[in-house]
mmCIF file of the N, C-alpha and C atoms, coordinates in Angstrom:
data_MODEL
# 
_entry.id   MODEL 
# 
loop_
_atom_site.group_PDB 
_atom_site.id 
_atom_site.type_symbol 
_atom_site.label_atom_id 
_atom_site.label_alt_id 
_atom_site.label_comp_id 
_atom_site.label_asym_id 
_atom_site.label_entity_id 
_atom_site.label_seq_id 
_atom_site.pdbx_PDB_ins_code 
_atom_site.Cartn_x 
_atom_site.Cartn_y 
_atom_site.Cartn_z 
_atom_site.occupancy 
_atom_site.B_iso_or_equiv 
_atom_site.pdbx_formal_charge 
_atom_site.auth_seq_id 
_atom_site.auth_comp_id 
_atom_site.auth_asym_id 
_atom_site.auth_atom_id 
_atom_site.pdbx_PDB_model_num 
ATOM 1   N N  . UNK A 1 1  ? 0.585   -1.607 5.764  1.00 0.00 ? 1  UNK A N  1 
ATOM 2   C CA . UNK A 1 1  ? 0.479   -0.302 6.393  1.00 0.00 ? 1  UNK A CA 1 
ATOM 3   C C  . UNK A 1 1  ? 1.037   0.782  5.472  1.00 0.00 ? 1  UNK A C  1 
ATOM 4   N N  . UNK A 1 2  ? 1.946   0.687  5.019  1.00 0.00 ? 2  UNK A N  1 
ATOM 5   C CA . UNK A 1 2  ? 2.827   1.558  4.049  1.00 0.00 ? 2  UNK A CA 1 
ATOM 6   C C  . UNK A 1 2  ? 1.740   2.045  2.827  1.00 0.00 ? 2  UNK A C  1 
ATOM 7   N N  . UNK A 1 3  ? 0.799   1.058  2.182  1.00 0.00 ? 3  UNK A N  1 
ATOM 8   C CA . UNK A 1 3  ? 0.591   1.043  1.599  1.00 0.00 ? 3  UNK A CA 1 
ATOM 9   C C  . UNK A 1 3  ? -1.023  2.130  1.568  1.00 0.00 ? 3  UNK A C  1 
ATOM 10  N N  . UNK A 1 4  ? -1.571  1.728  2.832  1.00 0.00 ? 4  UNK A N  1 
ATOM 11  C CA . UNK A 1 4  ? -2.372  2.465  3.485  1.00 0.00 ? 4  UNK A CA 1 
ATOM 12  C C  . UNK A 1 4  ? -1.960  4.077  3.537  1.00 0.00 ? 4  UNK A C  1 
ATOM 13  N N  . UNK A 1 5  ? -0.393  4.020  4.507  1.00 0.00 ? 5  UNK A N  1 
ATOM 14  C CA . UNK A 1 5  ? -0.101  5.524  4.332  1.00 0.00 ? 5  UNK A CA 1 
ATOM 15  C C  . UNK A 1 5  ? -0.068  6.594  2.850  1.00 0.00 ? 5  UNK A C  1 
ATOM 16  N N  . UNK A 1 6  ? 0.561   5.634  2.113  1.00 0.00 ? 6  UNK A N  1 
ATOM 17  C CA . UNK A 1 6  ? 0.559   6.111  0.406  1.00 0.00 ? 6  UNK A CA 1 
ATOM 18  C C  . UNK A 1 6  ? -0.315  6.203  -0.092 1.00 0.00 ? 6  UNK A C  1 
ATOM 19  N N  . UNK A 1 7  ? -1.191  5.648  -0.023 1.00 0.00 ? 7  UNK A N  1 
ATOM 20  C CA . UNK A 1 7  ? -3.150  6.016  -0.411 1.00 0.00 ? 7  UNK A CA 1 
ATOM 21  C C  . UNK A 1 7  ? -3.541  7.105  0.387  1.00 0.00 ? 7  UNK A C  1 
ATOM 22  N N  . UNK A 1 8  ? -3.255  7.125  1.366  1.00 0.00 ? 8  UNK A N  1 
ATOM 23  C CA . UNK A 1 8  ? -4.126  8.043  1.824  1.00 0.00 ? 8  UNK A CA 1 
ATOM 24  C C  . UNK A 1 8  ? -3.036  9.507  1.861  1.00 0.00 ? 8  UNK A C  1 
ATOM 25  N N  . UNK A 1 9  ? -1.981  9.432  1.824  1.00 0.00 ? 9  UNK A N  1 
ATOM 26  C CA . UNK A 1 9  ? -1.174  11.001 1.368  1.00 0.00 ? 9  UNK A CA 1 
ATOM 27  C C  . UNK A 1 9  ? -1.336  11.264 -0.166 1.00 0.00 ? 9  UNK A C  1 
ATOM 28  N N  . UNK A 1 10 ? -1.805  10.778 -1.539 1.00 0.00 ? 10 UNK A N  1 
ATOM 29  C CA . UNK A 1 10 ? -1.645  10.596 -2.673 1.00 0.00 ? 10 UNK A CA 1 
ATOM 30  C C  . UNK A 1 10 ? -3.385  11.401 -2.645 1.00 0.00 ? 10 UNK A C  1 
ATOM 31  N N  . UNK A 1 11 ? -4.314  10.868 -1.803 1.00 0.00 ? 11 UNK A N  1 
ATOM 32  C CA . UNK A 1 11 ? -5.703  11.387 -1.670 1.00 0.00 ? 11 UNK A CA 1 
ATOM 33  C C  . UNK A 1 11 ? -5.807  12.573 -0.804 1.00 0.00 ? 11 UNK A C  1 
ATOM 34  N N  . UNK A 1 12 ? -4.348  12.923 0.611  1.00 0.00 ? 12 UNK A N  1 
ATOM 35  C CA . UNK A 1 12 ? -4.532  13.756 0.744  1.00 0.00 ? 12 UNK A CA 1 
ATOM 36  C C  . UNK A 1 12 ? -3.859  15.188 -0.059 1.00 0.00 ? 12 UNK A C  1 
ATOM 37  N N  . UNK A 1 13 ? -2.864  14.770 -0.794 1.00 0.00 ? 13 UNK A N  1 
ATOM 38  C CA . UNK A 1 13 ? -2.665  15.678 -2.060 1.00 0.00 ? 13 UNK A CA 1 
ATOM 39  C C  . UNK A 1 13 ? -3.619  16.719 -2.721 1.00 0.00 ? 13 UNK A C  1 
ATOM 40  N N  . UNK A 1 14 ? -4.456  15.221 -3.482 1.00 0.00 ? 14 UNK A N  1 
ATOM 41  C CA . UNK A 1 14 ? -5.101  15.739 -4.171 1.00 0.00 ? 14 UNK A CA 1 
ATOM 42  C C  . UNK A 1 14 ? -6.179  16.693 -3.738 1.00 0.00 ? 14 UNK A C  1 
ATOM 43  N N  . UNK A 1 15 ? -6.912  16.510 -2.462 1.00 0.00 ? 15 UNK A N  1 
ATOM 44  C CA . UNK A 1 15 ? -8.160  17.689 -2.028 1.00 0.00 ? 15 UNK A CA 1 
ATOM 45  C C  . UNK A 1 15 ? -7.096  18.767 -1.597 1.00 0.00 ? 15 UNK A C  1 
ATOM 46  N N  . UNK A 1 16 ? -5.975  18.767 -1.142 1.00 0.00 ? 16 UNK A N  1 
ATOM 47  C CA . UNK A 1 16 ? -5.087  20.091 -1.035 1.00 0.00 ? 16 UNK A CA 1 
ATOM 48  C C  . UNK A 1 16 ? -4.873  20.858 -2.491 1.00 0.00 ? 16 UNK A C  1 
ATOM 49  N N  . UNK A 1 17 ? -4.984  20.066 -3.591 1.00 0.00 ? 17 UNK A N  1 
ATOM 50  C CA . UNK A 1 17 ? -4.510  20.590 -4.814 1.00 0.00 ? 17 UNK A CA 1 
ATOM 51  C C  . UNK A 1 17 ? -5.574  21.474 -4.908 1.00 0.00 ? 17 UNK A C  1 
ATOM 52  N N  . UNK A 1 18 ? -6.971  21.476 -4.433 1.00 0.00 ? 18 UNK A N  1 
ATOM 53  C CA . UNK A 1 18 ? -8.113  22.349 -4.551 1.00 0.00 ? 18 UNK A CA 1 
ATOM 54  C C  . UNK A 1 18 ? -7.923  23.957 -4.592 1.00 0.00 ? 18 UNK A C  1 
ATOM 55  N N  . UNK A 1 19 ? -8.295  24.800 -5.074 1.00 0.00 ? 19 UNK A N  1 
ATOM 56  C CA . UNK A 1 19 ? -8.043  26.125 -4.479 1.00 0.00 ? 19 UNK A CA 1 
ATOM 57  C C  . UNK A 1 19 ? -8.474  26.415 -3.468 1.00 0.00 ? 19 UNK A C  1 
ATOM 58  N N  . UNK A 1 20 ? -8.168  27.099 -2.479 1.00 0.00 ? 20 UNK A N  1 
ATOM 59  C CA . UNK A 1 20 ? -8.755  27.532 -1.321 1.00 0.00 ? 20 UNK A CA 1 
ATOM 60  C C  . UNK A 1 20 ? -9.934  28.770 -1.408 1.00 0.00 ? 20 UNK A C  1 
ATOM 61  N N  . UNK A 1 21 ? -11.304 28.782 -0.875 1.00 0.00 ? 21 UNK A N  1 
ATOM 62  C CA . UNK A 1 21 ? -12.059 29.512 -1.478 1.00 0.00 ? 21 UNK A CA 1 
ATOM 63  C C  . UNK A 1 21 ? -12.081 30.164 0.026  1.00 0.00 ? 21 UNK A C  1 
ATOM 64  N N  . UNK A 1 22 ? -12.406 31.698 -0.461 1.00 0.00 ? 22 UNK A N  1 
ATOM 65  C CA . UNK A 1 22 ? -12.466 32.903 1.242  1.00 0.00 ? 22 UNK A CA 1 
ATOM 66  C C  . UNK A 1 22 ? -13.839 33.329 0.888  1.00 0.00 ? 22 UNK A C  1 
ATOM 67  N N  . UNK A 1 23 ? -15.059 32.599 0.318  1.00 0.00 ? 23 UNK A N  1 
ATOM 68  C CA . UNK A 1 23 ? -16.047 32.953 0.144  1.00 0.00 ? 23 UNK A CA 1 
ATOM 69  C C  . UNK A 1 23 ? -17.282 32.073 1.823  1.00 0.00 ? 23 UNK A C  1 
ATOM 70  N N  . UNK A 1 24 ? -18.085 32.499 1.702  1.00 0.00 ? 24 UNK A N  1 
ATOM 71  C CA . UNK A 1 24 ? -18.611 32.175 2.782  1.00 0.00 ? 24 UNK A CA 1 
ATOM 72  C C  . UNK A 1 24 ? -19.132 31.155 2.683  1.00 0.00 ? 24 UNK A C  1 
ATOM 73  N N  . UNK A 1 25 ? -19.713 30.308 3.444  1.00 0.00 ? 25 UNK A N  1 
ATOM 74  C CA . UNK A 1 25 ? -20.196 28.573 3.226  1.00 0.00 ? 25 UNK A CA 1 
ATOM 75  C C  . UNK A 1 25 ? -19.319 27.538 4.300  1.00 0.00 ? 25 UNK A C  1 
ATOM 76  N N  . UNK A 1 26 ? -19.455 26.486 3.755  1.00 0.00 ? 26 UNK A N  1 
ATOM 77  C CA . UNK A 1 26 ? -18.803 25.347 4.382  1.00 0.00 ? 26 UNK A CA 1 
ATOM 78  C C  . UNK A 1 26 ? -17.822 24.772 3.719  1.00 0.00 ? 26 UNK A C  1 
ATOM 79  N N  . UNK A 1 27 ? -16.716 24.416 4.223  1.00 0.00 ? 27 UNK A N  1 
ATOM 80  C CA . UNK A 1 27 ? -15.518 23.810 3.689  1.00 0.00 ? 27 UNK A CA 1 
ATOM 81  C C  . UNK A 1 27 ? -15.034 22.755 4.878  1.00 0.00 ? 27 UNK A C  1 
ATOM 82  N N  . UNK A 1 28 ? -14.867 21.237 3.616  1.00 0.00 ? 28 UNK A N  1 
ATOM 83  C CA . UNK A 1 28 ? -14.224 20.512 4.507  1.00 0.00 ? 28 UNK A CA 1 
ATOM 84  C C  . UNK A 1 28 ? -12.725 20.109 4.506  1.00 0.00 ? 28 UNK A C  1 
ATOM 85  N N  . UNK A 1 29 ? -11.472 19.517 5.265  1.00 0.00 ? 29 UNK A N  1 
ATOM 86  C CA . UNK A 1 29 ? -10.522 19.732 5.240  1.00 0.00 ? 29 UNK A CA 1 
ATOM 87  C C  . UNK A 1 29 ? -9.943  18.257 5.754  1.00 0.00 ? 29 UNK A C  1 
ATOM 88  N N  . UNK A 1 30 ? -9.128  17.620 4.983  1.00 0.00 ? 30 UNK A N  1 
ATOM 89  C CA . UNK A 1 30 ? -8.167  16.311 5.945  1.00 0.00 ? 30 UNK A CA 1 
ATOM 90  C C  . UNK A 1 30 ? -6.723  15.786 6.081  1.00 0.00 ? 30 UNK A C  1 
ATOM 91  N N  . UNK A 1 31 ? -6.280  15.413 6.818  1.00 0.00 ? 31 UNK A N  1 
ATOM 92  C CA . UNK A 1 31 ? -4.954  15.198 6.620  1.00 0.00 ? 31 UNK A CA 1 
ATOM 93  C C  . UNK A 1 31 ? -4.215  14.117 6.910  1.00 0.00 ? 31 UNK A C  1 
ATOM 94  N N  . UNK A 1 32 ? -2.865  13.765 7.304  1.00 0.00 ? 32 UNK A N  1 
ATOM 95  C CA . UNK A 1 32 ? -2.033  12.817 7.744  1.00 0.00 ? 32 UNK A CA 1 
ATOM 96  C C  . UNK A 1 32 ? -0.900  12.525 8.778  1.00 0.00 ? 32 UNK A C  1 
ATOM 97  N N  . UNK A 1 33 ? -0.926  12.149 9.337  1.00 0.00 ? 33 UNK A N  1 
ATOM 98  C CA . UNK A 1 33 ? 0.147   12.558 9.976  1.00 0.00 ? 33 UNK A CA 1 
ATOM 99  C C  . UNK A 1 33 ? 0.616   10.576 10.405 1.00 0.00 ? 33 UNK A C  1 
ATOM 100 N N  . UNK A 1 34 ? 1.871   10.469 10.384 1.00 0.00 ? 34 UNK A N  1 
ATOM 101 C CA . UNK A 1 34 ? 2.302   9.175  10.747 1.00 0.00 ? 34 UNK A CA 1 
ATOM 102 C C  . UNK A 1 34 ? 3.515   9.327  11.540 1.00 0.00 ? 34 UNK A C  1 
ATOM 103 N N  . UNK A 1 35 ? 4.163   8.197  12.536 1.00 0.00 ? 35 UNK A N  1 
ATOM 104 C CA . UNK A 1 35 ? 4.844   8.331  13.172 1.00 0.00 ? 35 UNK A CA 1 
ATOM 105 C C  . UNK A 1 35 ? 5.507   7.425  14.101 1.00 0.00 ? 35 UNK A C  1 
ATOM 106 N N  . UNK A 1 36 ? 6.633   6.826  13.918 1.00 0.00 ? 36 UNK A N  1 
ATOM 107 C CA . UNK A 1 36 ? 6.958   5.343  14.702 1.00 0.00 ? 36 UNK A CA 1 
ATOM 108 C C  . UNK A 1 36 ? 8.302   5.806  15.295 1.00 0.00 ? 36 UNK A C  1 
ATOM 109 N N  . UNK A 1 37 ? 8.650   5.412  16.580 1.00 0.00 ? 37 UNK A N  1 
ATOM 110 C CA . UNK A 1 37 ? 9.835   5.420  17.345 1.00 0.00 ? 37 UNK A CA 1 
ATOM 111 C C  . UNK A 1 37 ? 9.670   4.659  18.981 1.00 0.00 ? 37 UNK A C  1 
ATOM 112 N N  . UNK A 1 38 ? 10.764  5.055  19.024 1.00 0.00 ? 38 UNK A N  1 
ATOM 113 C CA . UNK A 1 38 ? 10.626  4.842  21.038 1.00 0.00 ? 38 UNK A CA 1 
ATOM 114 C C  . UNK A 1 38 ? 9.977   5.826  21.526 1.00 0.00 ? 38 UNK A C  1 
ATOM 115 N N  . UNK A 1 39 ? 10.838  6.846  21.631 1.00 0.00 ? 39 UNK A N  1 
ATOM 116 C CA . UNK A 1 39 ? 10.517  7.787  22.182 1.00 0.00 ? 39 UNK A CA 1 
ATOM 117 C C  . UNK A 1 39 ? 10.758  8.172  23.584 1.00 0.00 ? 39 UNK A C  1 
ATOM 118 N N  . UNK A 1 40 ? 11.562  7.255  23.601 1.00 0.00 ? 40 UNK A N  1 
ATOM 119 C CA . UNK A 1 40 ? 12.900  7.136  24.888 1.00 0.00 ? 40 UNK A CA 1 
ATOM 120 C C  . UNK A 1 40 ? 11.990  6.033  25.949 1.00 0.00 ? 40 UNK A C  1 
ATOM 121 N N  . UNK A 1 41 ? 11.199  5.248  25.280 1.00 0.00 ? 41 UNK A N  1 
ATOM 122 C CA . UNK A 1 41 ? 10.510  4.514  26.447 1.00 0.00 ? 41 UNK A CA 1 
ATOM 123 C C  . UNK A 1 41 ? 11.421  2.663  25.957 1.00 0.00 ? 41 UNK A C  1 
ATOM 124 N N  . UNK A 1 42 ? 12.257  2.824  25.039 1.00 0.00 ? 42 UNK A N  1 
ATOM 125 C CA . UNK A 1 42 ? 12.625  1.421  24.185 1.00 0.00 ? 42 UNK A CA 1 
ATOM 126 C C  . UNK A 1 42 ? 11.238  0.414  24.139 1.00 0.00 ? 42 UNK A C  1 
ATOM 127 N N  . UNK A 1 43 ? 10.218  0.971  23.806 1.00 0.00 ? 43 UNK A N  1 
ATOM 128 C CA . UNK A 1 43 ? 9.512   -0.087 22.827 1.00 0.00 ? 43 UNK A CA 1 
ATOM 129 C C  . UNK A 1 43 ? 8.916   0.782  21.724 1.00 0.00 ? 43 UNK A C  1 
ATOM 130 N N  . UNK A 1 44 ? 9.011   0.470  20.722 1.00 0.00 ? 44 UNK A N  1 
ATOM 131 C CA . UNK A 1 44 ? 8.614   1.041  19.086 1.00 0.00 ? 44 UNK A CA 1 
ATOM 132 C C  . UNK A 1 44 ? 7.178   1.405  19.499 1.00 0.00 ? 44 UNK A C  1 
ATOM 133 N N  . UNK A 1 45 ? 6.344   2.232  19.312 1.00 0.00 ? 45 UNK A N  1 
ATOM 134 C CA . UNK A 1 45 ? 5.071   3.012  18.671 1.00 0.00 ? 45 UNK A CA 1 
ATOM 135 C C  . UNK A 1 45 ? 4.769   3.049  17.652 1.00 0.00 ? 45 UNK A C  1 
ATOM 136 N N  . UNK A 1 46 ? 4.082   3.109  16.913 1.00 0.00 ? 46 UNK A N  1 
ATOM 137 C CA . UNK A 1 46 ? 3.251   3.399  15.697 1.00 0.00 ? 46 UNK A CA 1 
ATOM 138 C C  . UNK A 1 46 ? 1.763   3.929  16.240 1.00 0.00 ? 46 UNK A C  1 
ATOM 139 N N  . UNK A 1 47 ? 1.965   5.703  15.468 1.00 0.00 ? 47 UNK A N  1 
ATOM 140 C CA . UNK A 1 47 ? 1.116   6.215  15.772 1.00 0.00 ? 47 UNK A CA 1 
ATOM 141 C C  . UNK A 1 47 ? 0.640   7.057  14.288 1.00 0.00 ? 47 UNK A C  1 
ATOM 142 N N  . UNK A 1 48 ? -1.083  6.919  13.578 1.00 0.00 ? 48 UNK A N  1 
ATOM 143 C CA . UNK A 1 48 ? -1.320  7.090  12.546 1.00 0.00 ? 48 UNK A CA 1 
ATOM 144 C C  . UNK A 1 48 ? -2.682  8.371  13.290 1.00 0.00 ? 48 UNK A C  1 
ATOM 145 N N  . UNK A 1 49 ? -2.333  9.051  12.581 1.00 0.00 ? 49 UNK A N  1 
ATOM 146 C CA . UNK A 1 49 ? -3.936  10.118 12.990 1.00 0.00 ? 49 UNK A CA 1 
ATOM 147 C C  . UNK A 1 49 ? -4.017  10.677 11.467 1.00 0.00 ? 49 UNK A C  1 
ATOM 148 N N  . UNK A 1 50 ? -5.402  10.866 11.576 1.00 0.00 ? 50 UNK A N  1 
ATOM 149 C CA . UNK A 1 50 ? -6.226  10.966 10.257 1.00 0.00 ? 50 UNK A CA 1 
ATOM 150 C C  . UNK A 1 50 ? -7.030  12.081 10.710 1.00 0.00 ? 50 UNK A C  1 
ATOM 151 N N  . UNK A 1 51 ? -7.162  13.455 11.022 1.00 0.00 ? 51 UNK A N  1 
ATOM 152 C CA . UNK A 1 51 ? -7.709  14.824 11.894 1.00 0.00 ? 51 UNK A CA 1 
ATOM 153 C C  . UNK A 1 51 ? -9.017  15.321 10.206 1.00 0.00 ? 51 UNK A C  1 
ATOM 154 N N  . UNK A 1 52 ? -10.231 15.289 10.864 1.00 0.00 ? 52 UNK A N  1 
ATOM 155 C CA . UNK A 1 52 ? -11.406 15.753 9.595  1.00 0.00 ? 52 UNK A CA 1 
ATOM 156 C C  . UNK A 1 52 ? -11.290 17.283 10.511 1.00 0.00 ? 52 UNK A C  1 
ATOM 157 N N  . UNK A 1 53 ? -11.733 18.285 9.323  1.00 0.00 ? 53 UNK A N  1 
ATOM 158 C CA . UNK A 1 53 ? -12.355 19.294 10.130 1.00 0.00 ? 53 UNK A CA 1 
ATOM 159 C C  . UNK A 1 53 ? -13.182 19.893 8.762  1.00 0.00 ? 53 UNK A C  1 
ATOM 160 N N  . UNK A 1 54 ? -14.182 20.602 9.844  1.00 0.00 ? 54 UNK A N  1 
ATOM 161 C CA . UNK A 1 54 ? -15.453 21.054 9.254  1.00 0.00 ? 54 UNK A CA 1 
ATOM 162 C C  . UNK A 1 54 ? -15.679 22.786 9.475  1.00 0.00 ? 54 UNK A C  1 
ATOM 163 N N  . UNK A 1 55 ? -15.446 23.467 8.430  1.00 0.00 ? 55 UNK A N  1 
ATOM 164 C CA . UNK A 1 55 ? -15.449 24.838 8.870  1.00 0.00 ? 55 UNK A CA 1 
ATOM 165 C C  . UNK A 1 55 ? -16.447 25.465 7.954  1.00 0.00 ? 55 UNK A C  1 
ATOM 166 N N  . UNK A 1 56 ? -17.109 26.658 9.132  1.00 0.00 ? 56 UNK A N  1 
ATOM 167 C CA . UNK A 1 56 ? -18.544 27.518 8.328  1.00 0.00 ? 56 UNK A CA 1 
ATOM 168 C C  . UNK A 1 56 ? -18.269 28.876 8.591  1.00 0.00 ? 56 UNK A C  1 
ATOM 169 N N  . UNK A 1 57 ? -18.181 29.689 7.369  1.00 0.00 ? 57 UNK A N  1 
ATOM 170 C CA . UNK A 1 57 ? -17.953 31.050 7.795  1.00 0.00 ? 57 UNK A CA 1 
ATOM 171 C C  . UNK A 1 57 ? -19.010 32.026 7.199  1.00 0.00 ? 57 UNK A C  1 
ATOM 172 N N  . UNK A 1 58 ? -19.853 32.864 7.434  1.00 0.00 ? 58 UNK A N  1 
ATOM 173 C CA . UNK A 1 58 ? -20.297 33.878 7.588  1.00 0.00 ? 58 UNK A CA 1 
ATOM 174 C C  . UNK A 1 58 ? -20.259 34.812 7.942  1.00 0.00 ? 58 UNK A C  1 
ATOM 175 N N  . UNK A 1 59 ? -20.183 36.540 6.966  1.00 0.00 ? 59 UNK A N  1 
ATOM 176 C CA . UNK A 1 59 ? -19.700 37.564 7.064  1.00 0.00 ? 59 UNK A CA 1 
ATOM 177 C C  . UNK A 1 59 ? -18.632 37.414 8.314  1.00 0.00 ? 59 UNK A C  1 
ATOM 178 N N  . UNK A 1 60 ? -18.825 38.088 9.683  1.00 0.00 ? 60 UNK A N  1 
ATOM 179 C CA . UNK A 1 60 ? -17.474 37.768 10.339 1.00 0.00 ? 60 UNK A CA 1 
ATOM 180 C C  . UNK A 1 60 ? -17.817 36.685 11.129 1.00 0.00 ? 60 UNK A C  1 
ATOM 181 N N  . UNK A 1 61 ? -18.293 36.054 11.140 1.00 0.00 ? 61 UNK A N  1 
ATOM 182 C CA . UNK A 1 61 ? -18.669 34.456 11.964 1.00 0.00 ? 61 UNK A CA 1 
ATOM 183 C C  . UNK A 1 61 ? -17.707 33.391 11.627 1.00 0.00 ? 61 UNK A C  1 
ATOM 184 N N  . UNK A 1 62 ? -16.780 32.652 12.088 1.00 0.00 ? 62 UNK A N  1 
ATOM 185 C CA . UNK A 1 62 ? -16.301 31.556 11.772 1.00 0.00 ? 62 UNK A CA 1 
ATOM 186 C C  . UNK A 1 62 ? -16.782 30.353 12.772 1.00 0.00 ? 62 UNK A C  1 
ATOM 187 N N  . UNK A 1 63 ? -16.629 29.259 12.801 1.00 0.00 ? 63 UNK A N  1 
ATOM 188 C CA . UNK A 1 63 ? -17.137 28.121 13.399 1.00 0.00 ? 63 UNK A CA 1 
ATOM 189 C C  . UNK A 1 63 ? -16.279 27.107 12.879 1.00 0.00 ? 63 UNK A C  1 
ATOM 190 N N  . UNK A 1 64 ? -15.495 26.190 13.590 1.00 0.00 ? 64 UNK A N  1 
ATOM 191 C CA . UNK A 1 64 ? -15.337 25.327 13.213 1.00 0.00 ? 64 UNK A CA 1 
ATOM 192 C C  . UNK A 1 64 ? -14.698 23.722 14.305 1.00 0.00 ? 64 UNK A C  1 
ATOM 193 N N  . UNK A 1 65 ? -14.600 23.173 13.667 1.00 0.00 ? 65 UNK A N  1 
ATOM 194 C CA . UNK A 1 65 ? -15.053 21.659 14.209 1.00 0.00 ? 65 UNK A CA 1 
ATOM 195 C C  . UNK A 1 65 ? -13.784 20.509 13.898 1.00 0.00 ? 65 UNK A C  1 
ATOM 196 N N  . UNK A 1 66 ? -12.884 19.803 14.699 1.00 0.00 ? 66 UNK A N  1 
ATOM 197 C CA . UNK A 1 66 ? -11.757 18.599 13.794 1.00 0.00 ? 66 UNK A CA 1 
ATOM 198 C C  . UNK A 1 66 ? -11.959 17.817 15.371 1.00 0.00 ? 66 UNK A C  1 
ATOM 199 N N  . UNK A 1 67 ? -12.109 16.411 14.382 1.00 0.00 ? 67 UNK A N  1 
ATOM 200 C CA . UNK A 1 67 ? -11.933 14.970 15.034 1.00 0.00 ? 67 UNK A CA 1 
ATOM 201 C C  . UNK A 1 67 ? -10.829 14.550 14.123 1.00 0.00 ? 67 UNK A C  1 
# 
């Protein structure tokens, strides 16, 4: 699992290292998020989300989309 998380923060780095463009078109976007505890219930969780989003902007139009 660890190893999974480190691949995939090392890949999400790198598309963040991108410049961010304010030109109009489509841009896609991903991230990480991980997370293990109780959480006051005393049994451990492990919770991994991986959120895509899909954004389209035109003159003042924005649109956009995350699973």
């Amino acid at each position: 699992m660890k190893k999974l998380i480190t691949a995939a923060a090392l890949g999400t780095a790198l598309l963040a290292a991108t410049p961010a463009l304010a030109e109009d078109g489509l841009t896609a976007t991903t991230g990480i998020d991980w997370s293990k505890g109780d959480y006051g219930t005393g049994q451990d969780t492990e919770i991994l989300i991986v959120p895509f989003s899909l954004r389209y902007k035109t003159g003042d139009l924005r649109m956009s989309a995350t699973v």
